[in-house]
MARVEXVEX-617327 format. One record per residue (C-alpha): residue in one letter; residue number from 1; x, y, z. Coordinates in steps of 0.001 Angstrom, whole numbers. Each point is the difference from the previous one (the first is absolute). Layout:
N
r:k:px:py:pz
a:NUM:X:Y:Z;
...
//
This chain:
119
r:k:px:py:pz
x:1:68980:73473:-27624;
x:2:-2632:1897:1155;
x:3:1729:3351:-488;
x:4:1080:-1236:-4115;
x:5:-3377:-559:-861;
x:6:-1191:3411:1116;
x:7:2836:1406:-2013;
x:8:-1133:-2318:-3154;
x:9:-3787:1063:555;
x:10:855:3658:269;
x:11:2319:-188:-2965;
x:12:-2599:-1373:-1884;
x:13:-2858:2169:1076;
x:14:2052:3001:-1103;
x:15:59:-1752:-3771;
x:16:-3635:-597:74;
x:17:433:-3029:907;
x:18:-2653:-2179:2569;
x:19:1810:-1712:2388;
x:20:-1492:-1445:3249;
x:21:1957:-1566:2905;
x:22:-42:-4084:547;
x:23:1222:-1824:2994;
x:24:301:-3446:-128;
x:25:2517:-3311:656;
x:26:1442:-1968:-2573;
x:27:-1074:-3640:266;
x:28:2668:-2458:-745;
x:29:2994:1856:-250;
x:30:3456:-1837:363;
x:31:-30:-817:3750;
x:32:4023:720:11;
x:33:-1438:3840:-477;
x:34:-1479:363:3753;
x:35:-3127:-709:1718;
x:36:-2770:1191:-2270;
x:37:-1583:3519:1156;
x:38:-2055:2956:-919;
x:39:1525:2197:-3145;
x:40:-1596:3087:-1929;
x:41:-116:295:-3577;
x:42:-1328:2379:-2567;
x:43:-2654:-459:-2392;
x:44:-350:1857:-3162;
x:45:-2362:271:-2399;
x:46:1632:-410:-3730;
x:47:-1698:-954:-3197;
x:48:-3777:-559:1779;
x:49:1610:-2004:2574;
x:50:1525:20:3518;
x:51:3670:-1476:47;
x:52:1740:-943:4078;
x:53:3255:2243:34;
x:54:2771:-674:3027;
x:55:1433:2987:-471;
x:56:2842:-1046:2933;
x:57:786:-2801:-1943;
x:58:441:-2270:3054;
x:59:-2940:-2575:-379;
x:60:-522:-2831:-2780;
x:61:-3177:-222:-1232;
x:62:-1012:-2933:-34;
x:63:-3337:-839:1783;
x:64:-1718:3909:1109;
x:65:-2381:-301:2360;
x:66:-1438:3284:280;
x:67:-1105:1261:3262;
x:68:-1024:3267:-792;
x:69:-260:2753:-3095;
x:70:-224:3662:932;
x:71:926:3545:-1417;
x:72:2851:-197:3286;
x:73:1352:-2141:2695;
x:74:-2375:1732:2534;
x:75:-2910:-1488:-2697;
x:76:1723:-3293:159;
x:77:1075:-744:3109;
x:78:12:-3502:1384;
x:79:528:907:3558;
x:80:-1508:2794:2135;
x:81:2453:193:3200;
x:82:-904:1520:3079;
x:83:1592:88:3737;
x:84:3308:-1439:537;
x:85:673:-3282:-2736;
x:86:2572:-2538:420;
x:87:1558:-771:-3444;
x:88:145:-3541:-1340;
x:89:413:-1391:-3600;
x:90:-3186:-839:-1501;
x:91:-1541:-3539:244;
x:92:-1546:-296:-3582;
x:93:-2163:-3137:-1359;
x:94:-977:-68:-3534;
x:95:-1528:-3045:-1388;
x:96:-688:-473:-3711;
x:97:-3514:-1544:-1387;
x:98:-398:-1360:-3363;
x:99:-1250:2302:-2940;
x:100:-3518:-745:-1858;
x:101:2333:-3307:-1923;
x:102:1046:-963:3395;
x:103:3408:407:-537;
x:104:2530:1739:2548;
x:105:1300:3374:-2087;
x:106:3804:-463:1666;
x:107:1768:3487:180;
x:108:2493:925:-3052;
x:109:2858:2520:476;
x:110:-833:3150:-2579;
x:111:2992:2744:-986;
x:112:-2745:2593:-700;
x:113:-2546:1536:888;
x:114:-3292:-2194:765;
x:115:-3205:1009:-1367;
x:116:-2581:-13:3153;
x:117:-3296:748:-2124;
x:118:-2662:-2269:1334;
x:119:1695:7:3425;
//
């Protein structure tokens, strides 16, 4: 995914395009789809806002939780990995608090791509 997005970001740079690198997880996706874990995205800026891109195609946007926004992976990393590293999946724990109504804002499925302004 990682490797898309830089594609998508140069691609877009190259039409005068901004475009800035996102990584994120998408909370509550379909279980059935795998464990949740980390995913990178594309952001670009259209019509005075920023809109989430996955230009892979492979994650369902449903509840982004951004970890980091950067011009590149290397500006966004999550994990800085030094010495010899046993891999594992990642253990993530996300809990939802209520918005200024109180009310739970329950993630929706979207076809398209999701306007991040005010992110």
């Amino acid at each position: 995914c990682r490797d898309f997005a830089h594609w998508m970001i140069a691609l877009c740079r190259a039409l005068n395009l901004p475009a800035r690198f996102a990584t994120g997880i998408d909370y509550g996706a379909d279980p059935a789809l795998g464990p949740t874990d980390f995913h990178a995205y594309v952001e670009v800026y259209l019509g005075h806002r920023w809109y989430l891109f996955d230009p892979s195609g492979t994650a369902i946007p449903m509840g982004f939780v951004r970890f980091a926004t950067g011009r590149d992976a290397a500006d966004a990393a999550f994990a800085m990995l030094f010495g010899s590293v046993t891999s594992s999946a990642p253990i993530i724990h996300i809990q939802a608090v209520p918005d200024g109504y109180g009310q739970l804002v329950v993630p929706q499925h979207v076809s398209h791509a999701l306007s991040t302004d005010g992110l």
